[in-house]
N, C-alpha and C positions, 0 to 999 in steps of 0.2 A: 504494500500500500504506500502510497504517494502524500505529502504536504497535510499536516494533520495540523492544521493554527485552531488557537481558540475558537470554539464554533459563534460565529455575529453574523448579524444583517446580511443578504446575499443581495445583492443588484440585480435587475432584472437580467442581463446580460452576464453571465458567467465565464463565457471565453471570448477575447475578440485580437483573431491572428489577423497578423498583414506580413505576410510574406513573399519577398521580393522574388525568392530565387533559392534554391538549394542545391549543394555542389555537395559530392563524397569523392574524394582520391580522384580530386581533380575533374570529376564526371560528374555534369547537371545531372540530377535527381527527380527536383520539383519546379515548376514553371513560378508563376508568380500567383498566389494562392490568397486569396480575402475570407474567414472564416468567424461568423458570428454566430453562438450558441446562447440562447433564452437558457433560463431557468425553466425546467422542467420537460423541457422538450427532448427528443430523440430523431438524431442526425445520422443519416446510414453513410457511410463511405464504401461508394461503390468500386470493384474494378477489376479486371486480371489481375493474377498470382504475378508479382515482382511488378507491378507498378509504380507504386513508391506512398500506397496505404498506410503502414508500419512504419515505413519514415514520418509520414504527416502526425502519425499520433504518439510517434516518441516527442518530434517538436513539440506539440503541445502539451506533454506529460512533461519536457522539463529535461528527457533522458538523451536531448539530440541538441545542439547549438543552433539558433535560427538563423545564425548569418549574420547579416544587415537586417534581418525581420525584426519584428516586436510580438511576441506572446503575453498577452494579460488575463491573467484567471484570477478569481474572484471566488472566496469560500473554499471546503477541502475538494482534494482529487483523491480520485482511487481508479485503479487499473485493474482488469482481469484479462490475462494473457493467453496467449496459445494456446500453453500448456498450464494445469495449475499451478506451477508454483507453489508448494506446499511446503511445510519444512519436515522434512520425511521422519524424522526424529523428536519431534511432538505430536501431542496425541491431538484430536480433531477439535476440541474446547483449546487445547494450548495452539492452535493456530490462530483463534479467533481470540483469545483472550491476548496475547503476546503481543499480536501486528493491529488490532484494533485499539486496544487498551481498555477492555471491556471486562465486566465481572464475570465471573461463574456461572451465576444464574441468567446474565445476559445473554451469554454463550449460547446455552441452551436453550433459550428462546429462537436465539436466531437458526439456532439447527434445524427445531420445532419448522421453522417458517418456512425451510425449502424442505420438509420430509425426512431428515436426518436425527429426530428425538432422539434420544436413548442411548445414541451411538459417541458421545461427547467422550468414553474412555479408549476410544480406537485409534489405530495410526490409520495414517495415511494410503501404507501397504495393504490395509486390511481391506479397504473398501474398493469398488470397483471406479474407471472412468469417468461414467455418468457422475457416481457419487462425489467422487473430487470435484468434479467441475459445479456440484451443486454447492460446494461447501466453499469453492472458491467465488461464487458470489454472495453466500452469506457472509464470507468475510469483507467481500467488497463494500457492502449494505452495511454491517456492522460498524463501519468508521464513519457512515452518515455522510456517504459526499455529496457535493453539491453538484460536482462533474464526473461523471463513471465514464471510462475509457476503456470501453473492448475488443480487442484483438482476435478476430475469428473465435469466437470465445464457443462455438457449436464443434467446429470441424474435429473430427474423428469418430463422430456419432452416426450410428443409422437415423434414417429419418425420422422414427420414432423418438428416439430419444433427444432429436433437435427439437422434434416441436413438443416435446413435453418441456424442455430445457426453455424455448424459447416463452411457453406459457408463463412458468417460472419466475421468467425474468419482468414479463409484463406484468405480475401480478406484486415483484416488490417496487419497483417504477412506480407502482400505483400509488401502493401505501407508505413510501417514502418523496413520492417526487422529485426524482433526484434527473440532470439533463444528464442525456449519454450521447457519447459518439461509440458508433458501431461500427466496426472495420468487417466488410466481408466480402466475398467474390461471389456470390450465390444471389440474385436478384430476388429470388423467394425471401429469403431472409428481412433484407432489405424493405421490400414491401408489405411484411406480416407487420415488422414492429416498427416501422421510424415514419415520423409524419414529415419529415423531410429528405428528401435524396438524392446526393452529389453524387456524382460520375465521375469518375478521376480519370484521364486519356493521354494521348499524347509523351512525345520524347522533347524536353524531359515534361512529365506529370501535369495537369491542369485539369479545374475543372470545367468540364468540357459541356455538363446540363447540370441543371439544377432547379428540381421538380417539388412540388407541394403533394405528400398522399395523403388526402384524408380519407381514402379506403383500407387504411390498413385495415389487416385482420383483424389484430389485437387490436380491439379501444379499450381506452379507457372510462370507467364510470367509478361513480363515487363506494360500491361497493367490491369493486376490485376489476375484474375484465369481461368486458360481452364481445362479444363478436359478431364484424357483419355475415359469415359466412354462415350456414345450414344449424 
């Protein structure tokens, strides 16, 4: 987990990139990129594998140098990566209590939240894929961000357990309203949860559309998720 200040007031605007240009070992990266994130909202980053997604949202996490740009965020961050990320040598409450800075009983709750109750004395080892990745967004949610950054955070799952994962995810969005940027190559994804979606194209990177969906699958409603679909 990412930048943990005092929790205060958030501004209605949580990120606001201006990026000029991006270069690695001497090779353009990213084109010249304008990125403004609301409170509460979910931004999908669309595009092929090696585009330069991963890049755009280490810049914004803090973990990539902007250049000449300027990155401003506002309130905490937290990130859920690829892969979870786990600290394989604490048990599933000592993940979530350690990195969030949370009690005991809090822990548990938040297990409770994505389906993991009971399981607070296990490693990491014990539990399957899915289950890591479910416990690496309760820990994400447990530090209460204000801007959640996720990195393919479905892939390696059959499709069942994406869109169980991605339900998941819409239904802690809900009850914490936290913004996210979504990093994924999958257009379905894209279109289930984010009510807004860049395209990222071009050598080097830019975004090349940028569409308004208010069809996503997932909405949101005041008691958790409906859906326009069946």
């Amino acid at each position: 987990m990412l930048d943990l200040p005092a929790r205060e007031a958030v501004p209605p605007v949580v990120l606001d990139l201006d990026l000029p240009g991006l270069s690695l070992g001497g090779s353009p990266v990213l084109g010249p990129i304008r990125l403004r994130v609301r409170r509460g909202e979910t931004v999908a980053l669309l595009g092929p594998s090696g585009i330069g997604k991963t890049t755009l949202l280490r810049v914004v996490a803090g973990l990539a140098k902007p250049g000449n740009g300027q990155v401003r965020r506002h309130g905490r961050l937290a990130m859920v990566f690829q892969e979870p990320t786990l600290l394989p040598w604490r048990t599933l409450s000592q993940n979530l209590t350690l990195v969030a800075g949370i009690t005991a009983e809090e822990a548990e709750a938040a297990l409770v939240e994505v389906g993991l109750g009971g399981t607070g004395g296990l490693y990491p080892s014990q539990i399957s894929l899915g289950q890591q990745r479910r416990l690496s967004l309760a820990r994400a949610f447990a530090c209460k961000p204000d801007l959640l950054l996720m990195d393919e955070p479905f892939v390696s799952l059959d499709e069942a357990r994406v869109r169980e994962m991605m339900g998941l995810f819409a239904r802690l969005r809900a009850r914490h309203e936290t913004a996210t940027i979504l990093v994924t190559h999958d257009p379905r994804e894209a279109e289930a949860l984010a009510g807004r979606i860049l395209r990222l194209g071009g050598r080097p990177a830019r975004i090349e559309e940028e569409r308004q969906n208010a069809g996503a699958y997932f909405q949101l409603s005041a008691s958790g998720v409906t859906s326009s679909g069946s």
